[in-house]
N, C-alpha and C positions, 0 to 999 in steps of 0.2 A: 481767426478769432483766438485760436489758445496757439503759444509759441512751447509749451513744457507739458507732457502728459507722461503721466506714472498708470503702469497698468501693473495688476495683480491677476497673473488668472486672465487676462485678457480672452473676449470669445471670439474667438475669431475661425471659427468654424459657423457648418452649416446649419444654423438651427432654424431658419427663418419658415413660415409657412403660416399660408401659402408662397409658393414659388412667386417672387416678381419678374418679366422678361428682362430686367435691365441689370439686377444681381440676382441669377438663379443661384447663384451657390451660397447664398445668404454672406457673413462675413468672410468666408474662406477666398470672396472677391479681389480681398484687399492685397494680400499675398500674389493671388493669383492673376489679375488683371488689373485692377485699380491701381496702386502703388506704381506697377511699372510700367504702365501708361502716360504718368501723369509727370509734371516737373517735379522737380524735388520741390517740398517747401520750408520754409522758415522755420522749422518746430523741431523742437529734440524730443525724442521718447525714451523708454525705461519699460523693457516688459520684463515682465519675471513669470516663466510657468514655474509648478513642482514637476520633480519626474514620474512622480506617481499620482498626476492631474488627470481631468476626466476623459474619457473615451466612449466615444460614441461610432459603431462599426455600421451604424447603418445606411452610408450613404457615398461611401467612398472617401470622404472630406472627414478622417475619422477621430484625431484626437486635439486634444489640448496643446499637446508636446509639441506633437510634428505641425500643427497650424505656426507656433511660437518659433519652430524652428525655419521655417520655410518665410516666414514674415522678417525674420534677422537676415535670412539670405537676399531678401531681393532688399532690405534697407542698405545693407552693402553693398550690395549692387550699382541700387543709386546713387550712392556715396551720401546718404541720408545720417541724421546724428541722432543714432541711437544706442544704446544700451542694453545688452538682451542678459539675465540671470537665471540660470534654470536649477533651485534648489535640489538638492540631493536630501531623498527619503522624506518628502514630503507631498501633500495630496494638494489639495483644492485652497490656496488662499489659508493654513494650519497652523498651526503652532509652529513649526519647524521651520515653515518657510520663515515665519514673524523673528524666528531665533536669529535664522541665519541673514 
């Protein structure tokens, strides 16, 4: 359905809940089994975290950064057409990042 997606902040961590059997790890899936499971498909993406984006320590699947950083890894992987930006000294979707 969409061949262009622009994420800001993208969550791609575990926030889901309750647990479903089929993504217990809510979006941290996608990085971690979904994506490299699956064919590559027709779509370019654009993620952009801050470095100083959200953290969440309670589940092992724990921050923003390292979710953004792990999802560029397997897009190269695939040989997927993505774009990944990870603002310096910026938080959640801020000013800094809107600068840079």
């Amino acid at each position: 359905m969409y061949h262009r997606v622009l994420t800001y902040s993208g969550t791609y961590v575990n926030q889901q809940w309750p647990a479903t059997p089929d993504t217990p790890h809510g979006a941290w899936e996608f990085h971690e089994h979904l994506i490299p499971s699956s064919p590559v498909q027709p779509i370019r993406l654009w993620l952009e975290v801050g470095d100083r984006d959200n953290f969440n320590a309670r589940d092992g699947m724990p921050d923003w950064v390292l979710a953004h950083e792990h999802l560029a890894k397997v897009l190269a992987a695939t040989r997927s057409h993505y774009q990944f930006v990870c603002a310096r000294n910026a938080g959640h979707t801020d000013r800094p990042v809107k600068a840079q």
